[in-house]
Biotite code that builds the C-alpha atoms (Angstrom):
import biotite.structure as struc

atoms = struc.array([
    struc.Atom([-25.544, -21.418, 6.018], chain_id="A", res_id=1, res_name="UNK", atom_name="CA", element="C"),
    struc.Atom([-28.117, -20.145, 3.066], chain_id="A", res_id=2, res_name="UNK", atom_name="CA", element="C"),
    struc.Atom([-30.165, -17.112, 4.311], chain_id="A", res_id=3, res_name="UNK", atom_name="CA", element="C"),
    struc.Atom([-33.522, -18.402, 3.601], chain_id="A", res_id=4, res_name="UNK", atom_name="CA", element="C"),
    struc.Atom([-36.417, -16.613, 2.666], chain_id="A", res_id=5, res_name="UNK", atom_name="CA", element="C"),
    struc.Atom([-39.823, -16.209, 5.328], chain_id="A", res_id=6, res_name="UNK", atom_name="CA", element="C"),
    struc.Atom([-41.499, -18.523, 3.087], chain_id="A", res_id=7, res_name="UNK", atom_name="CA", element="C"),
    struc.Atom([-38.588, -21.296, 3.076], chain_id="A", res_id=8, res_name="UNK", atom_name="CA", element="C"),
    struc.Atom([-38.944, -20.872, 7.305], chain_id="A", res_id=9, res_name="UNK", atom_name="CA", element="C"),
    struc.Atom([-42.408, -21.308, 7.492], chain_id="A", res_id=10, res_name="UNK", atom_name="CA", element="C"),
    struc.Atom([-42.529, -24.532, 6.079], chain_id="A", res_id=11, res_name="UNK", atom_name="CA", element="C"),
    struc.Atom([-39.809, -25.811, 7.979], chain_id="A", res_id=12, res_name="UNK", atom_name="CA", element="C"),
    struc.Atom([-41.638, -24.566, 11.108], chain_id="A", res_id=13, res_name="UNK", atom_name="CA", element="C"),
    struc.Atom([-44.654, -25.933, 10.132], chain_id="A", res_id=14, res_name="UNK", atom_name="CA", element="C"),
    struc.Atom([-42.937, -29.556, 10.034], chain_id="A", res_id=15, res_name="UNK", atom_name="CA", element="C"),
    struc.Atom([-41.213, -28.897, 13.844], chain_id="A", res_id=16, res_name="UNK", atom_name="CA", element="C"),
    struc.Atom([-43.283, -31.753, 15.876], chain_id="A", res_id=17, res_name="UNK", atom_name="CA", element="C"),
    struc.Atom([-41.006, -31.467, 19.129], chain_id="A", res_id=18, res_name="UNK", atom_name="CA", element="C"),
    struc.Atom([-39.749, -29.117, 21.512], chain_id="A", res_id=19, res_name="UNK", atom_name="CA", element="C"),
    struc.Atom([-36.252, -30.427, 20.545], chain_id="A", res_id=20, res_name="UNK", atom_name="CA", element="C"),
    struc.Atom([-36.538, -29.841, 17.056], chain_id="A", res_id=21, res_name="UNK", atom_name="CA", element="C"),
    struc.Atom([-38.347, -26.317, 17.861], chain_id="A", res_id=22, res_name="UNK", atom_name="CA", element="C"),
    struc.Atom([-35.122, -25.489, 19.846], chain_id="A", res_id=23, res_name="UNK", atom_name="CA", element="C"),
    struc.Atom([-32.919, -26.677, 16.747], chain_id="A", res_id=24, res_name="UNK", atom_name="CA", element="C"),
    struc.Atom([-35.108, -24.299, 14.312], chain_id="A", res_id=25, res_name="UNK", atom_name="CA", element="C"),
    struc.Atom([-34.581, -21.256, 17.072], chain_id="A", res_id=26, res_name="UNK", atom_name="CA", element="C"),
    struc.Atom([-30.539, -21.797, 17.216], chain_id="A", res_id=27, res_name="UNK", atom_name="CA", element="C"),
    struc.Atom([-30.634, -21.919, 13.314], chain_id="A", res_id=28, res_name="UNK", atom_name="CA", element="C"),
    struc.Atom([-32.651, -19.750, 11.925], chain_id="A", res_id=29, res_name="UNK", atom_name="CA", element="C"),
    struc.Atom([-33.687, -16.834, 14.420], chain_id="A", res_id=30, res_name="UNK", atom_name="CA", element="C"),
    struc.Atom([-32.031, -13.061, 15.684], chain_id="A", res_id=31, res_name="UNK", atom_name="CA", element="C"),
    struc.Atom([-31.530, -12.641, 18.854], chain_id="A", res_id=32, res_name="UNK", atom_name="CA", element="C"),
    struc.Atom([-32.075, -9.105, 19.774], chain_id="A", res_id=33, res_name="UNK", atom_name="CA", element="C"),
    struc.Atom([-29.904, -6.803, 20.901], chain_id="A", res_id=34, res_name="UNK", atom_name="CA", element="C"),
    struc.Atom([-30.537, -5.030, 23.991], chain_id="A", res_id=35, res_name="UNK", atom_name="CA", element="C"),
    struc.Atom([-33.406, -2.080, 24.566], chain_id="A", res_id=36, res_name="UNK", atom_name="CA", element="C"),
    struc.Atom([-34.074, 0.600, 22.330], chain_id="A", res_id=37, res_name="UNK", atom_name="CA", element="C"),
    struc.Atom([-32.520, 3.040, 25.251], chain_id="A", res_id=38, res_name="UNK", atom_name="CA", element="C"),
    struc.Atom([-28.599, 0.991, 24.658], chain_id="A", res_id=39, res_name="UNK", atom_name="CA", element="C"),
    struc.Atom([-29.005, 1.164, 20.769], chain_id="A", res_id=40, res_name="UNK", atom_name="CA", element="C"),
    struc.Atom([-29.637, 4.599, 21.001], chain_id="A", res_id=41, res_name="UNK", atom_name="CA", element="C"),
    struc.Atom([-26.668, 5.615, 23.741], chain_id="A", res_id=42, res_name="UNK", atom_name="CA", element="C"),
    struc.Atom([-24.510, 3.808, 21.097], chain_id="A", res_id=43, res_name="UNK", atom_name="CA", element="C"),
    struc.Atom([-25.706, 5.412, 18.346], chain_id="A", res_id=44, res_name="UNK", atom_name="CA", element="C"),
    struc.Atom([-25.325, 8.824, 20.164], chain_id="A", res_id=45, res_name="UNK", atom_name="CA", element="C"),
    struc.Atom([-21.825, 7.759, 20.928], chain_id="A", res_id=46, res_name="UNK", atom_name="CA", element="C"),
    struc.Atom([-20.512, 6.364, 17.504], chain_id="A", res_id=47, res_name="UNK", atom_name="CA", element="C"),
    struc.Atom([-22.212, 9.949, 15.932], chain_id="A", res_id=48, res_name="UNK", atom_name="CA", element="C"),
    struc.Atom([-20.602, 11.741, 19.007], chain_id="A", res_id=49, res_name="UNK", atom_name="CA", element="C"),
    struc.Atom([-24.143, 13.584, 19.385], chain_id="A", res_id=50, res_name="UNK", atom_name="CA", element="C"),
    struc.Atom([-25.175, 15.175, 22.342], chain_id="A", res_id=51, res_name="UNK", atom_name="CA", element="C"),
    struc.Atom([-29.332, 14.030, 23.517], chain_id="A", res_id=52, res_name="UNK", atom_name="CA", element="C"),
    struc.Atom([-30.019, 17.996, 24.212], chain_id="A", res_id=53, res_name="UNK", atom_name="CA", element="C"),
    struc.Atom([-29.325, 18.894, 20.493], chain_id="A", res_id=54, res_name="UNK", atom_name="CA", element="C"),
    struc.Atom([-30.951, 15.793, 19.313], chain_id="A", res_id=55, res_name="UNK", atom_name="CA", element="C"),
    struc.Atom([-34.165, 16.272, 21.544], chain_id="A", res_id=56, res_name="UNK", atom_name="CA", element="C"),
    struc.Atom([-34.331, 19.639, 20.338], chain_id="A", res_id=57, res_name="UNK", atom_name="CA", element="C"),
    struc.Atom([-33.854, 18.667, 16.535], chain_id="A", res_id=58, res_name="UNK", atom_name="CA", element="C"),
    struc.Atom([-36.636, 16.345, 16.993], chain_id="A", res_id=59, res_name="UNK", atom_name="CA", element="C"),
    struc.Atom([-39.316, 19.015, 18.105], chain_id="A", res_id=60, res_name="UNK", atom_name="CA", element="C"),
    struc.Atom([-40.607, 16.379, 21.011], chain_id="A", res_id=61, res_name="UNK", atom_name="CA", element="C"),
    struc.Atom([-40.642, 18.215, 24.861], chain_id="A", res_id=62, res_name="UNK", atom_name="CA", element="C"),
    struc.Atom([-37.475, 18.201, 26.094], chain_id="A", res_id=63, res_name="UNK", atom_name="CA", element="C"),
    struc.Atom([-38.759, 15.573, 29.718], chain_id="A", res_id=64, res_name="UNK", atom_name="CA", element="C"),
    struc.Atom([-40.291, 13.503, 27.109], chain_id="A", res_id=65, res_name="UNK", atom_name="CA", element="C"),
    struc.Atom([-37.409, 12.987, 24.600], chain_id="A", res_id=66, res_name="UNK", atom_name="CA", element="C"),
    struc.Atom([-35.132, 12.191, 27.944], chain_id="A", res_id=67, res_name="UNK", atom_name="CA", element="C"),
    struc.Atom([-37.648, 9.430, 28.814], chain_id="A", res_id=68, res_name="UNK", atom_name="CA", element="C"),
    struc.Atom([-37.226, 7.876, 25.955], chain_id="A", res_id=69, res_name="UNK", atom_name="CA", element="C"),
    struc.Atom([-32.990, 8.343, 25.871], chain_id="A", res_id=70, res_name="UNK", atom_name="CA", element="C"),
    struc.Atom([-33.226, 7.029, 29.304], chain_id="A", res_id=71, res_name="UNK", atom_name="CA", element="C"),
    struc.Atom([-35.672, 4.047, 28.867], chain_id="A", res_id=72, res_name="UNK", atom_name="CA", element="C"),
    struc.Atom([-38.450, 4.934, 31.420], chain_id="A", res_id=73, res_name="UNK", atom_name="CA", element="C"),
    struc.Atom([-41.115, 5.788, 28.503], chain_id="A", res_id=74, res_name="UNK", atom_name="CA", element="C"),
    struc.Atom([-42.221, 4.429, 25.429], chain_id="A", res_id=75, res_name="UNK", atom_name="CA", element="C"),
    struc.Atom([-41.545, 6.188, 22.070], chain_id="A", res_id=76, res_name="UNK", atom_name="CA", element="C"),
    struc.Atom([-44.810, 6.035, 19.663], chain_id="A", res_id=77, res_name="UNK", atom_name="CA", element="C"),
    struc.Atom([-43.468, 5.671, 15.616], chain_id="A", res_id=78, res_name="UNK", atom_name="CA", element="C"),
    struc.Atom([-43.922, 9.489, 14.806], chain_id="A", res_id=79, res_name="UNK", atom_name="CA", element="C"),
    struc.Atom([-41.954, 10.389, 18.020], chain_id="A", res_id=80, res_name="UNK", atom_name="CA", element="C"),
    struc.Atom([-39.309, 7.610, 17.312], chain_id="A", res_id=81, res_name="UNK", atom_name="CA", element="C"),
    struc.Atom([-38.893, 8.486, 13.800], chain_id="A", res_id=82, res_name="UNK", atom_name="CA", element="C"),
    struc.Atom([-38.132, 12.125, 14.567], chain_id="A", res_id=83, res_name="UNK", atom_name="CA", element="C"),
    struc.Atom([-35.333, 11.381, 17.189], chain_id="A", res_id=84, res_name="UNK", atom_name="CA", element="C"),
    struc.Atom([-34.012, 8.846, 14.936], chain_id="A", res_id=85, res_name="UNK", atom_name="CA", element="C"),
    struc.Atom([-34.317, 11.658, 11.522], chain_id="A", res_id=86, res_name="UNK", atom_name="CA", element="C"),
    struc.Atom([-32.634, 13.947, 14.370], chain_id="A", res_id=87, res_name="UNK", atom_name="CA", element="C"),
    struc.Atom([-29.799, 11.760, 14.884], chain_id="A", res_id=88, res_name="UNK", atom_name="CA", element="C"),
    struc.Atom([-29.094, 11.656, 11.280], chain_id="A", res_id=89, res_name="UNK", atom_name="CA", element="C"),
    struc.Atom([-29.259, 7.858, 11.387], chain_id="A", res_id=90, res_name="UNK", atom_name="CA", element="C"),
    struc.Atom([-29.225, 6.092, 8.214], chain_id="A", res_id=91, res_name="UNK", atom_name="CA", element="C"),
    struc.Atom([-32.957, 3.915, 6.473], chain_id="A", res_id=92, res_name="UNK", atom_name="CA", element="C"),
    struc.Atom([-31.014, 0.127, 8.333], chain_id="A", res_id=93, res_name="UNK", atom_name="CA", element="C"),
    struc.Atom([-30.300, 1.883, 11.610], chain_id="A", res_id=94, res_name="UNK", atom_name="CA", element="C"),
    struc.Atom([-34.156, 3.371, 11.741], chain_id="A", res_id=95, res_name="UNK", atom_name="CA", element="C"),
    struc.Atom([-35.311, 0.028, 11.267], chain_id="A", res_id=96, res_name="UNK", atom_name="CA", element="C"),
    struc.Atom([-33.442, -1.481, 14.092], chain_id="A", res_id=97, res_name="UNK", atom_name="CA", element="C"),
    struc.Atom([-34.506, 1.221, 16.417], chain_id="A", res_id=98, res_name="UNK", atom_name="CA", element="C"),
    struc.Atom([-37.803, 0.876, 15.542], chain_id="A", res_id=99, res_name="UNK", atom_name="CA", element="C"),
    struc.Atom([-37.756, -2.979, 15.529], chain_id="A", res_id=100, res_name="UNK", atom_name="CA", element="C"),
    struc.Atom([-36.210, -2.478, 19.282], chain_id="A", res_id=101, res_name="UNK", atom_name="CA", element="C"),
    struc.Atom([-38.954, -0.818, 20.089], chain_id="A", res_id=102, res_name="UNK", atom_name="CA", element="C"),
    struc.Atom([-41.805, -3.067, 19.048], chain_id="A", res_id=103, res_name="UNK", atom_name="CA", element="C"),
    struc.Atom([-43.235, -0.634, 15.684], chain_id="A", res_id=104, res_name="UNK", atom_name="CA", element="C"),
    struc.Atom([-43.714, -1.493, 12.588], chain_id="A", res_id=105, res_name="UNK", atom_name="CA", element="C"),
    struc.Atom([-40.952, -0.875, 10.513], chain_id="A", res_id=106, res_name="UNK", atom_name="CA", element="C"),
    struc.Atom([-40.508, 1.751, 7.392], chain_id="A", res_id=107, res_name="UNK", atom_name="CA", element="C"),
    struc.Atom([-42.163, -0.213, 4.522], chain_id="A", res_id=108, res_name="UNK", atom_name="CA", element="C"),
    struc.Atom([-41.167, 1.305, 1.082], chain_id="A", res_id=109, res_name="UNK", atom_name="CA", element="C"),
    struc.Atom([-44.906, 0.530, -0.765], chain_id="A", res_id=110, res_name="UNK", atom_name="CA", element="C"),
    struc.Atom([-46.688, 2.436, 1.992], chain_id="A", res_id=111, res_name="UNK", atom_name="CA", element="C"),
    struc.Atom([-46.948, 6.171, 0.522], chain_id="A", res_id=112, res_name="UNK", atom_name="CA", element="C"),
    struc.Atom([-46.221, 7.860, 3.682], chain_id="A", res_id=113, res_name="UNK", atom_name="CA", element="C"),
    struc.Atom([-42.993, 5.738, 4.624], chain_id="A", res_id=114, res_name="UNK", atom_name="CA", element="C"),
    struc.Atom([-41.582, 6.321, 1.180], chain_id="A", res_id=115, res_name="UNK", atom_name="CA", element="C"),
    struc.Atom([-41.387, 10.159, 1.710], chain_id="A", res_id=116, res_name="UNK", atom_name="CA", element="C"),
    struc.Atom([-39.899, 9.211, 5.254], chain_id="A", res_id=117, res_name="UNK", atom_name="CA", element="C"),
    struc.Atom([-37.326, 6.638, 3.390], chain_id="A", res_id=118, res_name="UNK", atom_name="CA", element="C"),
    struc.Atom([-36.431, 9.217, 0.836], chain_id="A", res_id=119, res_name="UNK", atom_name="CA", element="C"),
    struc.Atom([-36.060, 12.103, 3.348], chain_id="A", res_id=120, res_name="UNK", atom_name="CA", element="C"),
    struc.Atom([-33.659, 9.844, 5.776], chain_id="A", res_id=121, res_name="UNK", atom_name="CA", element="C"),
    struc.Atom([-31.659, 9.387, 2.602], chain_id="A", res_id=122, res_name="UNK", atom_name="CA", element="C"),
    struc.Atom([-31.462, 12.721, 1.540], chain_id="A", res_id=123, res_name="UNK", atom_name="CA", element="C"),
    struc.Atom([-30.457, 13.533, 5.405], chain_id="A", res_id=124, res_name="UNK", atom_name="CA", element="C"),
    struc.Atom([-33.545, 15.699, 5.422], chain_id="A", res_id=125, res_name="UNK", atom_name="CA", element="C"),
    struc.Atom([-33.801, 17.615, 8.990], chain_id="A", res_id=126, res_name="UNK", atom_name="CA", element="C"),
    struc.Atom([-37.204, 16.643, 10.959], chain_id="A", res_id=127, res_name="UNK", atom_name="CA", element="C"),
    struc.Atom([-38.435, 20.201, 9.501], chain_id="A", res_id=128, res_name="UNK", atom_name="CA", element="C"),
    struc.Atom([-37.845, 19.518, 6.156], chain_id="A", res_id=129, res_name="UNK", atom_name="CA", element="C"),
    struc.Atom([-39.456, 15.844, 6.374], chain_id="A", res_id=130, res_name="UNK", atom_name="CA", element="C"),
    struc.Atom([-42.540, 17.584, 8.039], chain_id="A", res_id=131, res_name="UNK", atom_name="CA", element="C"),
    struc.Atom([-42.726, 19.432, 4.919], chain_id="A", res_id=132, res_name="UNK", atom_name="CA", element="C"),
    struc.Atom([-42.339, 17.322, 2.423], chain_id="A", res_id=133, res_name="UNK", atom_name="CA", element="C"),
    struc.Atom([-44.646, 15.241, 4.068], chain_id="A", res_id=134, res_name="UNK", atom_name="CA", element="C"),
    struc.Atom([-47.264, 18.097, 4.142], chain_id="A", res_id=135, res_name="UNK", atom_name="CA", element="C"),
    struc.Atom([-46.379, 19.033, 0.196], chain_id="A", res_id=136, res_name="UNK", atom_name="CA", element="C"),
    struc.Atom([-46.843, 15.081, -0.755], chain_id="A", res_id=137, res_name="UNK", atom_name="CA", element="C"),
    struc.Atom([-50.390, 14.948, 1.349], chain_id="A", res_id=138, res_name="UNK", atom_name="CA", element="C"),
    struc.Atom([-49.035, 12.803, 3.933], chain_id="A", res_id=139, res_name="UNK", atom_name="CA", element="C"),
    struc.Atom([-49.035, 13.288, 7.839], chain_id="A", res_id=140, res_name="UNK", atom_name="CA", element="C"),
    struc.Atom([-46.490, 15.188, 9.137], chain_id="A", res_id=141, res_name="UNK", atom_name="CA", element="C"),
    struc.Atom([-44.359, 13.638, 11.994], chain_id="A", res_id=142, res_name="UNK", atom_name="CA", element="C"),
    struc.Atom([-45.815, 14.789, 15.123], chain_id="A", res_id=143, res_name="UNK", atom_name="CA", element="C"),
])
């Protein structure tokens, strides 16, 4: 099956007239996601054999706070997410799921601010060095 474009799936939702054929569309042409932010990031841990103490303390967040998160019992904001995820050395696709898993708007490469983030994460920038690179483009540091 043909990948289709946003575009291409909005008009075929806009012609779904049953619950039937609104099932059909949902088997065909929607993700399923993949478990809670607190899995993906146990498994990312795991596949980058990384241990959370090192990462929390990478990040710069409080050490009860970055555990919350790890352990699904608080909500990451985008800033905070980011800097686990620049922590954990994850690549631009696996930030993006993490953040998608989380319910926050993804990087987007014509915003200013997530283009120095995108570049950073591919230069495997530390949180430190993002912060200032951030601060040196005029941009918001990660806090």
């Amino acid at each position: 099956m043909d990948r289709k474009t946003t575009d291409e799936l909005l008009k075929i939702l806009e012609n779904v007239s049953s619950e039937r054929a609104l099932e059909k569309y949902v088997e065909e042409h929607t993700e399923k996601p993949e478990g809670s932010l607190a899995a993906y990031l146990e498994k990312i841990l795991a596949e980058k054999h990384l241990e959370k103490s090192s990462v929390i303390q990478a990040s710069g967040l409080q050490r009860n706070y970055g555990y919350q998160i790890f352990s699904g019992t608080r909500g990451a904001g985008r800033d905070k997410l980011l800097a686990l995820c620049i922590a954990m050395k994850m690549t631009a696709k696996e930030i993006q799921r993490a953040l998608q898993l989380a319910g926050l708007n993804g990087l987007y490469a014509r915003v200013r601010r997530d283009a120095v983030i995108i570049f950073a994460v591919n230069k495997g920038l530390s949180v430190l060095d993002t912060n200032e690179l951030l601060d040196e483009m005029g941009e918001r540091i990660l806090e």
